[in-house]
C-alpha positions in Angstrom: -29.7 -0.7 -43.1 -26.6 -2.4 -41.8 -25.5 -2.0 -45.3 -25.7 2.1 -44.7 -23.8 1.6 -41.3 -20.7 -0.6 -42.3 -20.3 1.9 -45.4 -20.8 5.1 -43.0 -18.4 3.2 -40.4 -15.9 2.9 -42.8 -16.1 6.6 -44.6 -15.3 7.8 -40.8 -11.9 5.4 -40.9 -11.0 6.5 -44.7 -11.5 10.3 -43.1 -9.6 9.8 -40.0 -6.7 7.6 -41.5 -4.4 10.3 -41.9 -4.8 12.4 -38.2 -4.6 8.3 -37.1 -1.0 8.2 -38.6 0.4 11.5 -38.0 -0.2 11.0 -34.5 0.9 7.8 -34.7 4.1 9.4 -36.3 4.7 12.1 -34.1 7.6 12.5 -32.9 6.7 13.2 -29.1 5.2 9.5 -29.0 8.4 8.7 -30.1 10.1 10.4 -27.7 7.9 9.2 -24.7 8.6 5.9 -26.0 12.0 5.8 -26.0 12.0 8.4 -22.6 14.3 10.8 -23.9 14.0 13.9 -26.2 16.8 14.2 -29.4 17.2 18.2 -29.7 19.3 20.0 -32.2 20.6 22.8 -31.2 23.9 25.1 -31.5 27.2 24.2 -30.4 28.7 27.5 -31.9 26.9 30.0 -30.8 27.8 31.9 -27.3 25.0 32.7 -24.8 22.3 30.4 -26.5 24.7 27.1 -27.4 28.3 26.5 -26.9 30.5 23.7 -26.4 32.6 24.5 -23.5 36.5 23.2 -24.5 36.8 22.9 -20.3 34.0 20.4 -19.7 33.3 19.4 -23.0 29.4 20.6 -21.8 27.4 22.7 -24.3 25.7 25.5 -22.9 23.6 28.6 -23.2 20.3 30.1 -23.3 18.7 27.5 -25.7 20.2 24.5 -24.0 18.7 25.6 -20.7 15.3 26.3 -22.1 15.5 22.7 -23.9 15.8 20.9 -20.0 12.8 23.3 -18.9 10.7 21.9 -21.8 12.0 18.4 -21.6 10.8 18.6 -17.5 7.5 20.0 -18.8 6.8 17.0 -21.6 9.0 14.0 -20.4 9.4 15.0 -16.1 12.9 15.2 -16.4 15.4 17.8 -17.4 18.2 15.1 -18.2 15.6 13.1 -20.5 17.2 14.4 -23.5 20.0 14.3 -25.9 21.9 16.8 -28.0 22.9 16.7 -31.5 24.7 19.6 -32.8 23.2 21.8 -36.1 24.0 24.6 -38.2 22.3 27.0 -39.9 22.7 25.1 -43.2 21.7 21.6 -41.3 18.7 22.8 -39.0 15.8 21.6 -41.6 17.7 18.8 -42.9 17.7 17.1 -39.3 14.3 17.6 -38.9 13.0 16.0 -42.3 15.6 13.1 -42.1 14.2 12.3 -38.4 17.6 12.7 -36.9 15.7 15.0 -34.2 12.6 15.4 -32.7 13.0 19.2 -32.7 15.4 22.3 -32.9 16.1 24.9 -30.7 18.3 26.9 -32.2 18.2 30.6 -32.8 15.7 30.1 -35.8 14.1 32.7 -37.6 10.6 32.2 -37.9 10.1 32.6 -41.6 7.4 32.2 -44.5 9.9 29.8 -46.6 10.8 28.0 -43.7 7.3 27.1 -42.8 6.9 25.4 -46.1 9.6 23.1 -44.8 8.7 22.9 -41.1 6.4 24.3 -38.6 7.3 26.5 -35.8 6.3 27.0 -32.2 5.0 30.2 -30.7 7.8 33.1 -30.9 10.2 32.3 -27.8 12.9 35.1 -28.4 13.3 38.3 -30.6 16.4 39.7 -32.2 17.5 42.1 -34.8 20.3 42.1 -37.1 23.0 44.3 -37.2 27.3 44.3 -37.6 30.0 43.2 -36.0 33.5 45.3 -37.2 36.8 45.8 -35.5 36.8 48.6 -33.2 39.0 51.1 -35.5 36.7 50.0 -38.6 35.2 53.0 -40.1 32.0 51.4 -41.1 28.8 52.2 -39.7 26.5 51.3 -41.2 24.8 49.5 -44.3 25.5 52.5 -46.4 29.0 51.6 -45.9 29.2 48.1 -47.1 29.6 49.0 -50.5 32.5 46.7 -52.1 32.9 45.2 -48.6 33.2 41.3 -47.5 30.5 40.6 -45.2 31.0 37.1 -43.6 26.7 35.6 -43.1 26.1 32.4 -42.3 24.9 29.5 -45.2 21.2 29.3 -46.0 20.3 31.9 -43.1 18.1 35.1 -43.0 21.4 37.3 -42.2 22.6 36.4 -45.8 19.2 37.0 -47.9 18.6 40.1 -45.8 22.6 41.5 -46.9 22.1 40.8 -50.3 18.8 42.7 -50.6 19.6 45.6 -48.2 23.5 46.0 -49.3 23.7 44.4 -52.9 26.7 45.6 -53.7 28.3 44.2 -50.8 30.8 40.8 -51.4 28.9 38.2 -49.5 31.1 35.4 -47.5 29.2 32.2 -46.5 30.7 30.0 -43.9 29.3 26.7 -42.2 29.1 27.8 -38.6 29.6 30.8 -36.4 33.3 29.5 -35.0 34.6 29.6 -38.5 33.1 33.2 -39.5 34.3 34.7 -36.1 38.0 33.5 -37.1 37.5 34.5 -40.8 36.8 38.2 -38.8 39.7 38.2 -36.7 41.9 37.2 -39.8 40.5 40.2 -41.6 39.2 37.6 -44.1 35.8 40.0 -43.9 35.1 43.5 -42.8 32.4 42.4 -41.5 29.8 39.8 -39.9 26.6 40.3 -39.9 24.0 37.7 -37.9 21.1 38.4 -34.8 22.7 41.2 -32.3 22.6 38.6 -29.8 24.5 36.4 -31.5 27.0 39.3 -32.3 26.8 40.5 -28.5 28.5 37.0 -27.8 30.8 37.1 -29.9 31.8 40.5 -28.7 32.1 39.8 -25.0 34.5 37.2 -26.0 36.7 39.4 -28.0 36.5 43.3 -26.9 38.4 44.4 -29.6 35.5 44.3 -32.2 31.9 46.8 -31.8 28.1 46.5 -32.8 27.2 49.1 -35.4 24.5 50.0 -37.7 21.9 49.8 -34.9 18.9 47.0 -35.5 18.2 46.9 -39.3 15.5 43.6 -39.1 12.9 41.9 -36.9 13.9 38.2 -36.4 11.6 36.1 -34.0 13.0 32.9 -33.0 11.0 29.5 -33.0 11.4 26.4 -32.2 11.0 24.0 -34.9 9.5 20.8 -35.7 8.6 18.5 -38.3 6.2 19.7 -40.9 2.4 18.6 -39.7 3.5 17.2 -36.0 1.2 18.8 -34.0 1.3 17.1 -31.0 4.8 17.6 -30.7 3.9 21.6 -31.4 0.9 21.4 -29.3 3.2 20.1 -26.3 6.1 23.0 -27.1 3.3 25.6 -27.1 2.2 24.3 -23.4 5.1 23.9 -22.3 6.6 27.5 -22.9 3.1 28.7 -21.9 4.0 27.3 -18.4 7.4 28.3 -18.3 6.2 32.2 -19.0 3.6 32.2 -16.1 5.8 30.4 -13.6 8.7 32.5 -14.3 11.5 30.1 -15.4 11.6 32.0 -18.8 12.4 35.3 -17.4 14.7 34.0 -14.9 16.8 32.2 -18.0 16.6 35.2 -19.7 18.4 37.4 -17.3 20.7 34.2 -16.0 22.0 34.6 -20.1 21.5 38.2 -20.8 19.7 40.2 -18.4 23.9 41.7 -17.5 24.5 42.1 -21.2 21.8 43.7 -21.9 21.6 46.5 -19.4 25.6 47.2 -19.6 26.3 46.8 -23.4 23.1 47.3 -25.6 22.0 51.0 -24.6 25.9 51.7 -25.3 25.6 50.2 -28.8 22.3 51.2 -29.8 21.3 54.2 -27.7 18.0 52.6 -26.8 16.4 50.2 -24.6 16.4 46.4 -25.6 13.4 45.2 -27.6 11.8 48.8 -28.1 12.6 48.6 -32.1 11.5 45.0 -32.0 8.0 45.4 -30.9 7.6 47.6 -34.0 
C-alpha cells in the first residue's frame, strides 16, 4: 500500500513539474522580486512612444498605459523601466529575457503567437498611406512601380507586398528613419497603422492620409511564450483599467482631439466603424 502511495505521490510531481517551473519562471515573479517591471516599448513612434529631445522623457499612449498596469501589478506607476524596441527587435527582447513584456503597437498575429503570446486586444488600427500633400496617389492601385518605405519584419510590409506586389518595397529600422527617407523623397510613400501615420502627420502638415483603411490590425501586448501569470496579470489589469475608466481617459488625453478633427477629414467616416468589421 505505501508502495502504491509513494509511486502515486510522485506521478503527481512528474505531472506538475513543468506548471512548477514556468511559474517559477515567470517573469512577473521576477518582476515582483526585483520591484520594478522592464517594458519595451517605442521610442519612435508619436502619440503611443516618443522620446522627447526637450526632456529626454519618452512618452505617449503606450507609455501611459504601461504606468497604469505597473500601479495595477506592482502598486506603483514609477515601478518600471523602459527599454527602447523596434519592430525588428520586439520578439527578440522578449525570448532573450531583456524584458518582461512589450507594449508596443503590436499586431496581434497567427505567426507571432508561435513566438510569443499576447494579451487581450488593447487598441485597433488599420493601415493605410502617408504621401506628400501634392502626391497624386491615392490609393493601392496607384503604387504600381512606387517606393513604399514599411517598417522591417512588420505586418505593414507583408501586407504591401501581397496587396501591391508590384510596388518597390523600402525597409528601414525604425519610424524616425522612414519619416526622413519620406521627407527626402527617398519613397513615395509610407505605409504603417493610421495612427501611427496620424502622428507623423501632425508633426509635418505638409504630407496627407490616403487610401482610406485597407487592414484590421489589433494591438497586444506581448509576452514570453507560455508565461501565463504574467498574461493572466495584463488581462486583469486592463480589465480594471476599462471599468474604472483610466483607459478611455488615456485614450482621448492621446487621440480623442485627433480623432474627431482629422480622421472624418481623411476617411469620410467615423473612427473604428471599418474596424469592427
Amino acid at each position: 500500500m505505501m508502495k502504491k502511495i509513494v509511486f502515486l505521490i510522485f506521478s503527481y510531481l512528474l505531472a506538475s513539474a513543468p506548471c512548477w517551473a514556468e511559474s517559477n519562471n515567470s517573469a512577473l515573479l521576477l518582476a515582483k522580486t526585483r520591484d520594478k517591471l522592464i517594458i519595451g516599448v517605442k521610442y519612435d513612434t508619436n502619440l503611443f512612444g516618443l522620446k522627447d529631445p526637450k526632456d529626454g522623457q519618452v512618452k505617449g499612449f503606450d507609455i501611459d498605459l504601461a504606468r497604469a498596469i505597473t500601479q495595477q501589478i506592482l502598486g506603483s506607476p514609477t515601478k518600471l523601466e523602459f527599454k527602447p524596441v523596434t519592430a525588428n527587435t520586439r520578439i527578440p527582447s522578449l525570448q532573450n529575457s531583456e524584458v518582461d513584456l512589450v507594449i508596443a503597437t503590436m499586431t496581434i498575429t497567427e505567426e507571432r503567437k508561435k513566438l510569443v503570446d499576447f494579451s487581450e486586444v488593447y487598441f485597433e488600427v488599420g493601415q493605410s498611406l502617408l504621401v506628400a500633400k501634392d502626391s497624386k496617389i491615392s490609393g493601392l492601385a496607384d503604387l504600381k512601380g512606387k517606393n513604399v518605405i514599411v517598417m522591417k519584419n512588420s505586418t505593414s510590409a507583408k501586407n504591401i507586398r501581397q496587396l501591391a506586389p508590384e510596388a518597390h518595397v523600402l525597409e528601414y529600422d525604425n519610424y524616425t528613419e522612414a519619416f526622413k527617407a519620406l521627407q527626402a523623397k527617398v519613397g513615395e510613400v509610407l505605409s504603417t497603422d493610421n495612427s501611427i501615420l496620424l502622428g507623423m502627420q501632425r508633426e509635418n502638415p505638409h504630407f496627407k492620409l490616403v487610401g482610406g483603411v485597407f487592414t484590421y490590425e489589433p494591438y497586444g501586448i506581448a509576452v514570453q511564450k507560455g508565461d501565463h501569470l504574467m498574461l493572466a496579470a495584463i488581462n486583469q489589469a486592463l480589465k480594471h483599467l476599462r471599468a474604472s475608466g483610466k483607459y478611455q481617459e488615456l485614450y482621448q488625453q492621446w487621440f480623442g482631439e485627433i480623432v474627431e478633427e482629422e480622421y472624418d477629414k481623411f476617411y469620410q467616416q467615423q473612427f473604428g466603424e471599418l474596424l469592427k468589421k
